[in-house]
C-alpha positions as CSV (number, residue, x, y, z in Angstrom):
1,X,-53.2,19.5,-45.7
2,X,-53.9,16.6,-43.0
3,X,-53.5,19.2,-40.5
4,X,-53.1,17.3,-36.7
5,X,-52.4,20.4,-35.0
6,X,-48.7,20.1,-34.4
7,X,-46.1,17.2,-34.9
8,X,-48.1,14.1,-34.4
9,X,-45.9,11.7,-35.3
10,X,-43.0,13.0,-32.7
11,X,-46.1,12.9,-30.4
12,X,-46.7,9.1,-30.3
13,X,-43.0,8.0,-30.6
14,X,-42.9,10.5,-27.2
15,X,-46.0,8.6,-25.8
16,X,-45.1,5.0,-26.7
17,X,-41.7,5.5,-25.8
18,X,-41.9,7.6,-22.4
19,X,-46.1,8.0,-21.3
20,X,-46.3,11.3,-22.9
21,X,-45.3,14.2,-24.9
22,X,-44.2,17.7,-24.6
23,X,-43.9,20.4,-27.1
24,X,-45.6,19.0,-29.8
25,X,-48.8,21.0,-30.1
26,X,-49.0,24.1,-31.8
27,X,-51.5,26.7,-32.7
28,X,-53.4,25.6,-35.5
29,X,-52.9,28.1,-38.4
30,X,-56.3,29.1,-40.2
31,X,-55.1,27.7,-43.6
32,X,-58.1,28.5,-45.2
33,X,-58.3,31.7,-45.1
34,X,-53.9,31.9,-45.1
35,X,-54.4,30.4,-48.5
36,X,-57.2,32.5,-49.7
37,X,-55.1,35.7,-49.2
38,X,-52.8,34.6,-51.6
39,X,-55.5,34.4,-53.9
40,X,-55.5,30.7,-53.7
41,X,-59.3,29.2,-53.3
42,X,-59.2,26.5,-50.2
43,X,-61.4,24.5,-48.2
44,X,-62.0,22.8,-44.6
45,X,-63.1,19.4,-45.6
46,X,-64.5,16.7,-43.7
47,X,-63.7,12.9,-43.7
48,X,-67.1,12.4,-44.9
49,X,-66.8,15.0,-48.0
50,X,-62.6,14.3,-48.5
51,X,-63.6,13.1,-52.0
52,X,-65.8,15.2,-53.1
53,X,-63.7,18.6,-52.1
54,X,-60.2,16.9,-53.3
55,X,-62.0,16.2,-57.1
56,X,-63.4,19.8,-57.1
57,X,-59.5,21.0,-56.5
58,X,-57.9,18.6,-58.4
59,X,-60.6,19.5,-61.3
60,X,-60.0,23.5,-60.8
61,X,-57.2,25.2,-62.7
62,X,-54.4,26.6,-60.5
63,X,-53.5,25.6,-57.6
64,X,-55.8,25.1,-54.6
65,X,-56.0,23.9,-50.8
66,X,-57.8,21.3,-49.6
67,X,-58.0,21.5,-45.5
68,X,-58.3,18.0,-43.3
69,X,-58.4,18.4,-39.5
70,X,-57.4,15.4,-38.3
71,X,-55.4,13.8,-35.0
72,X,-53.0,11.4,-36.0
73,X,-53.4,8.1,-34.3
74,X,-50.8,5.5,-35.4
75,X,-52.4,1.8,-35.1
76,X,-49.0,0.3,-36.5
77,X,-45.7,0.5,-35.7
78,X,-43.7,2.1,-38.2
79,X,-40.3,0.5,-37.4
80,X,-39.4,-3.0,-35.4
């Protein structure tokens, strides 16, 4: 989960097109620990250790979660 804390990509269309956004941040859901009481293991991962915690899930059997708090910046636009 890239998790941005809300709609990021609805927030820079609003910046770009009008200066700035409403109602796109949200409360950030502890995914973690939402996953974990399904039973599911999970982890809050850094840019730094992304690969490291995505091959320990991808290399676990079942399913697992693999957290990234990030905020989205786009550097490209995504249409002409």
């Amino acid at each position: 989960i890239v998790d941005d804390g809300g709609y990021g990509i609805l927030r820079e269309y609003m910046t770009g097109a009008f200066g700035e956004s409403t109602g796109t941040e949200l409360a950030r859901p502890d995914f973690v620990a939402l996953a974990e009481s399904f039973g599911v293991p999970a982890v809050r991962t850094s840019p730094e250790s992304l690969a490291a915690d995505l091959g320990k899930a991808l290399a676990a059997p079942g399913p697992s979660v693999v957290v990234l708090p990030a905020l989205l910046r786009m550097f490209e636009p995504t249409h002409l």
